[in-house]
C-alpha positions as CSV (number, residue, x, y, z in Angstrom):
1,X,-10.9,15.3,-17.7
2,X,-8.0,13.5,-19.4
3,X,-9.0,10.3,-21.4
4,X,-6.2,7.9,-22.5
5,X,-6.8,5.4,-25.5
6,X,-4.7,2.8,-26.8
7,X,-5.1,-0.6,-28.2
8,X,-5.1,-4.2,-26.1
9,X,-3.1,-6.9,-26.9
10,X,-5.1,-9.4,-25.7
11,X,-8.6,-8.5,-24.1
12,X,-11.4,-10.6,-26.6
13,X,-13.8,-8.0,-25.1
14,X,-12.8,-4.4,-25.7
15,X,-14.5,-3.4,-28.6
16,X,-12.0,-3.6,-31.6
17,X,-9.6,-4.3,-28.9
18,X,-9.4,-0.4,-28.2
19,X,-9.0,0.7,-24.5
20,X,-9.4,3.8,-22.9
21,X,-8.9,5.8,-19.1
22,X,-8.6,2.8,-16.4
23,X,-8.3,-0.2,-18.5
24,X,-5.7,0.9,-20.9
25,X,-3.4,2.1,-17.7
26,X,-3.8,-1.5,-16.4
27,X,-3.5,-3.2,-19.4
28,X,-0.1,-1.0,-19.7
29,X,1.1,-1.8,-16.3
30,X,0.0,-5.4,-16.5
31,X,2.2,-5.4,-19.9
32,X,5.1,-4.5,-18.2
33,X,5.1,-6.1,-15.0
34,X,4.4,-9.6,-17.1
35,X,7.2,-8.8,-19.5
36,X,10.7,-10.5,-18.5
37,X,13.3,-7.7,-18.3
38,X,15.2,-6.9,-21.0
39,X,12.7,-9.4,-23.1
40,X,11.8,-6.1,-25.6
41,X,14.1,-5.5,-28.3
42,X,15.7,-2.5,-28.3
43,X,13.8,-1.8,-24.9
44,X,16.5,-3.7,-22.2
45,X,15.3,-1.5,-19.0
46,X,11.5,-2.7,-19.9
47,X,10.0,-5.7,-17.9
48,X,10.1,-7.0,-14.8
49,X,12.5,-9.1,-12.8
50,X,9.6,-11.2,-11.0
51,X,10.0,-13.9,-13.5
52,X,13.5,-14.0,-12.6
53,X,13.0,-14.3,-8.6
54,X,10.5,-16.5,-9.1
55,X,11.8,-19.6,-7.6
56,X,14.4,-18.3,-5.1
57,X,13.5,-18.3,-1.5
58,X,11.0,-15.5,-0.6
59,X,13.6,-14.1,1.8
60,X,13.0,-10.4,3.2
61,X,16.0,-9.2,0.4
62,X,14.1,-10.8,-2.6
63,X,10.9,-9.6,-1.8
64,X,12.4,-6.5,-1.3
65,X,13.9,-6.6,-5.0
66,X,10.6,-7.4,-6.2
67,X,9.0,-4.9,-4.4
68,X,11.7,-2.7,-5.5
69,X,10.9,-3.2,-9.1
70,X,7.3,-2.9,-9.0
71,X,7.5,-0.2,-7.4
72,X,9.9,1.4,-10.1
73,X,7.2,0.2,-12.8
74,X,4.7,2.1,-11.3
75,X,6.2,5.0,-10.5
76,X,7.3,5.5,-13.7
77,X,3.8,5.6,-14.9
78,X,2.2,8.9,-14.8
79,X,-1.4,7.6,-15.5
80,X,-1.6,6.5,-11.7
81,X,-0.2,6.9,-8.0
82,X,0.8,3.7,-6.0
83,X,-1.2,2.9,-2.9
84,X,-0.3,-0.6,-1.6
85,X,2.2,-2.6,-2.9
86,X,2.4,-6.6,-1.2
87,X,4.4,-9.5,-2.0
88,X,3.6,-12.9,-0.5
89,X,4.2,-16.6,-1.1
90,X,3.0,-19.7,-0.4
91,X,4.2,-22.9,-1.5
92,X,3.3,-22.6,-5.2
93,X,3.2,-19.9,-5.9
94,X,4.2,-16.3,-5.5
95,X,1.4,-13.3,-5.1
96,X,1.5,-9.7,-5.7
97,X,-1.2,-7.5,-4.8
98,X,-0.8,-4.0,-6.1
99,X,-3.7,-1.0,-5.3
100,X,-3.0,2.1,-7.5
101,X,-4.8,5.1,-7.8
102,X,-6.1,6.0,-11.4
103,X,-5.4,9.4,-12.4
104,X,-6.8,12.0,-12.4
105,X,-10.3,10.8,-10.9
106,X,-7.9,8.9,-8.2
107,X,-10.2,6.1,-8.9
108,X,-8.6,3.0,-6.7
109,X,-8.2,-0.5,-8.3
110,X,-6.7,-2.8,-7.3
111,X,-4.2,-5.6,-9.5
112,X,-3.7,-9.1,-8.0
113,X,-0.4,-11.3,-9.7
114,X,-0.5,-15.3,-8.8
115,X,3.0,-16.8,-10.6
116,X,2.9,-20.2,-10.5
117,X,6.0,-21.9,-9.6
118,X,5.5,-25.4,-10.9
């Protein structure tokens, strides 16, 4: 079986802040999905536009582009295989609930975004 390692960013409680399999895949995806597009130096295609569609109207063609997006992210990640992908709203916030499938145990977890809009 494959093991990926890397470091966190900000977890206090891996161990020397090294991560490995399952949490390192999230902490990547979370990293990227949380990072405003074109926010990286040198990196303008990395991030996310959610933080840009934040607080337009939730209509059916921006939570398309959001789901649009996301879905990009994760694809593009060969660590995991998306499952569910939902984008909802109330009226502070919008929600994001994202069920991947860890590879290659295809392990299911499940991610869960709450942006504030205030």
């Amino acid at each position: 079986m494959k093991r990926f390692s890397g470091f966190s960013t900000k977890s206090k409680y891996a161990i020397n802040h090294v991560l490995t399999g399952k949490e390192l895949v999230i902490e990547d995806l979370m990293n990227e999905i949380m990072t405003r597009k074109g926010e990286r130096v040198m990196m303008p295609t990395f991030g996310s536009i959610i933080h840009d569609m934040i607080f337009e109207p939730l209509t059916r063609i921006t939570v398309q582009l959001i789901e649009d997006d996301l879905t990009d992210i994760i694809n593009a990640e060969p660590r995991c295989e998306l499952i569910l992908l939902q984008v909802t709203d109330n009226d502070h916030s919008v929600n994001v609930r994202i069920v991947i499938s860890i590879l290659p145990s295809k392990e299911v977890t499940e991610l869960t975004i709450d942006l504030e809009r205030e």
